[in-house]
N, C-alpha and C positions, 0 to 999 in steps of 0.2 A: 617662174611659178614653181612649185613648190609640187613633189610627185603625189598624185592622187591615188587612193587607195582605191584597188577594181575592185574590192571586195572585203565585208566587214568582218575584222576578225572576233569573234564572241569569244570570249573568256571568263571566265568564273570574277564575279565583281570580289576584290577587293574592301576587306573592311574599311571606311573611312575612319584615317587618322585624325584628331581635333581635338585640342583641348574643351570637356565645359565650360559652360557660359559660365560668365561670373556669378554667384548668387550668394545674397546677402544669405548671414549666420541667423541663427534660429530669435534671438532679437533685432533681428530687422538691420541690425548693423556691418559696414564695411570698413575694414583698414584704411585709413586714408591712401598708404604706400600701394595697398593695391588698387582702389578704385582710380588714381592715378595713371599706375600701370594700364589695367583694363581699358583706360580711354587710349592709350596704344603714344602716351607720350614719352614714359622712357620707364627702365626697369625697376621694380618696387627699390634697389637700394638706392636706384638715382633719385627716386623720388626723395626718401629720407633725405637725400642733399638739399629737395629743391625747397622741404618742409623746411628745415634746420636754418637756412640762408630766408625764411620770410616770403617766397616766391609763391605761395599756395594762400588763395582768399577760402575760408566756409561761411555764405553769408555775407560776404562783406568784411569779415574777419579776419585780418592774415594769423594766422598760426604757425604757430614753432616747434608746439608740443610733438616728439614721436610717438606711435600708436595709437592718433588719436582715430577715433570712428565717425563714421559717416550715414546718413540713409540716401538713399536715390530720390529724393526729394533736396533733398539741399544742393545747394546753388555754391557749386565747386572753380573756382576763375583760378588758371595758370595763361599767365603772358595776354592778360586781355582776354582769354575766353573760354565759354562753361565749357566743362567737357565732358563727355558724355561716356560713360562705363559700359556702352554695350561691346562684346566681342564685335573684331570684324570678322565678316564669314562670308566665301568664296566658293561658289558651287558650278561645278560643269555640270551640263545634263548631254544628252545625244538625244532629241529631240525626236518620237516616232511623229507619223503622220496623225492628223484627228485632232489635235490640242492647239486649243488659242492661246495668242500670248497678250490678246487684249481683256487684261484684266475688270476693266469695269465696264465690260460690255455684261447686262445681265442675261442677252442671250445667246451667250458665246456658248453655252452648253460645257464640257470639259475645257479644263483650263491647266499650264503647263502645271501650275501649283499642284495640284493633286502628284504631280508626279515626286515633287523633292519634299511632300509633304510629311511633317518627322523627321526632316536632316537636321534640325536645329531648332534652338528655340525664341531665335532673332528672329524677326520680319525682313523676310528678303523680297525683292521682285526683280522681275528680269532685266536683263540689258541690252536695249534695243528691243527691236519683236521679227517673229519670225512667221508669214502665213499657214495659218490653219494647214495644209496639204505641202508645208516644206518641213523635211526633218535635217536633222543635225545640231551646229555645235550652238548650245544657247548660256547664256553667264547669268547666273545670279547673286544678289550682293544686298550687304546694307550701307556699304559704302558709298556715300552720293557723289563723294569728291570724283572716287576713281570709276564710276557712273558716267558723269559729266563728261570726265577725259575719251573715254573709250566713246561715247556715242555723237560726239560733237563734230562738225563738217570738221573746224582745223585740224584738229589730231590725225586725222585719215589715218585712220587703223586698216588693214589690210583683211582682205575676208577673202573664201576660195571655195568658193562652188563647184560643183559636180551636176552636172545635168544631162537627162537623156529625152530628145525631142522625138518627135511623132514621125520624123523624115530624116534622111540625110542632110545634113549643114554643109552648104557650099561655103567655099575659099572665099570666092567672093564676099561673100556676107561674113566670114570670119574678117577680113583686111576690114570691110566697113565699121565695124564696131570698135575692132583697136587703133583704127583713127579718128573714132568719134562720131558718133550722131546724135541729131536733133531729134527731141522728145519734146512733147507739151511741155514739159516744167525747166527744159534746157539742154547744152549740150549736154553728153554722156560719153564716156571712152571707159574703157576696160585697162586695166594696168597688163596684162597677159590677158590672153585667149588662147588656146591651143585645142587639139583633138586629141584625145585622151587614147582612143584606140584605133588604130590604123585599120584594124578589120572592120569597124562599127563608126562610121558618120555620126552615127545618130549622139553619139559621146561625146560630149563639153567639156572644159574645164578653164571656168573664167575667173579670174583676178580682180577685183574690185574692191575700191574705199568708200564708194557714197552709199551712204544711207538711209537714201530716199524708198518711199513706198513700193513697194515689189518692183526694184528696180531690174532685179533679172529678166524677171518675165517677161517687164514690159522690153524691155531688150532684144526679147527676141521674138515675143510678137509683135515687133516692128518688121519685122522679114517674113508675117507669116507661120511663125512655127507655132506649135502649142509643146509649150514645156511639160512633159508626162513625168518628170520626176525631177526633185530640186532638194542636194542635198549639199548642205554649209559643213564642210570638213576641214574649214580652216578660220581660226577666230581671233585677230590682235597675238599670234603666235603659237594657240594655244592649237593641238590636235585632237582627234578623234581616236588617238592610239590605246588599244584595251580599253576602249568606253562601250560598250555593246548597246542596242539602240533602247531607248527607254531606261538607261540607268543613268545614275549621275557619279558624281566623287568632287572629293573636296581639292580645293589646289592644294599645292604645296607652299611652302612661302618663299622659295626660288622665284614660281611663277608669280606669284604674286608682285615679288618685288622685281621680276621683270616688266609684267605692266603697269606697275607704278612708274618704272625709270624710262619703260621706252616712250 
């Protein structure tokens, strides 16, 4: 497991680096080369190759022409399928306590959106959810594909909790959860568990890939405990490092194309 942070470090946020969204020119129109681009299939010159060789339908149309314009209403096919000109965009948040991430609850009260509201002008929503009273590391995206990836049992993405319980956590009940126990909905094991601080029992830090419904908690109110604080510091690779709690930032596209590859 991966060292946990005792404590958060707050630093002055960082401007988010990001290119603008695509937007069509003051008649309504787009270069084909770059609404191409924009759908994230390959660079506005490769596209001029893919236009030139016949490869690009509008319509139903292959076209050959270069320069030719476009609106976001036309029906653009490369390789078998439409594609779609919206930017992709990639948002960390450090999730404070008080915020739902069930968005179509209409009485969740606050909800994380307020908080990345204004980072962009795509439609994001989160990935995975995190309960109302847990903070930390939370993803948002318009990307369904790499949505899918990240929140689906097979992929077992890795996540790293931090938790401080109401009592001392015995060894014993440490060894029982990293060999597994039974829950209403099935086994459960922890990939790591360890004690975070030698002076303070009360200090968690557990290793987990499933992402079933408040699996922590129920984790460990399997033994009795009540979780008094539950914080996600570790997310498919991503950290909590210079994120101060309630702000967000954009990834970079290292990380990006780390969790597309991993």
């Amino acid at each position: 497991m991966k060292e946990l942070p005792k404590k958060i470090i707050t630093l002055k946020k960082k401007p988010a680096v990001s290119e603008p969204a695509p937007e069509p020119a003051g008649d309504g129109l787009i270069r084909l080369n770059k609404y191409i681009s924009n759908a994230g299939v390959c660079s506005r010159r490769d596209a001029d190759d893919l236009i030139s060789k016949g490869l690009v339908t509008i319509n139903g149309e292959v076209v050959t022409e270069l320069g030719r314009k476009v609106t976001l209403d036309d029906e653009i096919i490369f390789d078998g399928k439409r594609l779609n000109p919206e930017r992709k965009v990639y948002i960390l948040l450090n999730k404070p306590k008080g915020f739902s991430t069930t968005l179509e609850d209409p009485h969740a009260g606050r909800t994380v959106m307020e908080l990345v509201q204004g980072a962009c002008q795509e439609r994001i929503y989160p990935v995975g959810r995190l309960d109302i009273q847990t903070t930390g590391l939370l993803l948002f995206t318009n990307d369904g594909e790499l949505t899918k990836k990240l929140t689906h049992p097979s992929y077992e993405k890795k996540k790293v909790y931090h938790i401080q319980l109401d009592r001392d956590f015995l060894r014993e009940d440490l060894e029982k959860i990293a060999n597994g126990i039974e829950l209403e909905d099935g086994l459960i094991a922890a990939d790591d568990i360890q004690f975070i601080d030698a002076d303070d029992a009360r200090q968690v830090g557990i290793e987990i890939h499933s992402g079933k419904n408040r699996i922590v908690r129920r984790i460990f109110e399997h033994f009795g405990y009540h979780v008094e604080k539950l914080d996600r510091v570790l997310f498919a690779g991503l950290t909590k490092k210079d994120l101060p709690r309630g702000r967000y930032r954009f990834l970079t596209p290292q990380e990006v194309n780390f969790l597309k590859m991993s």
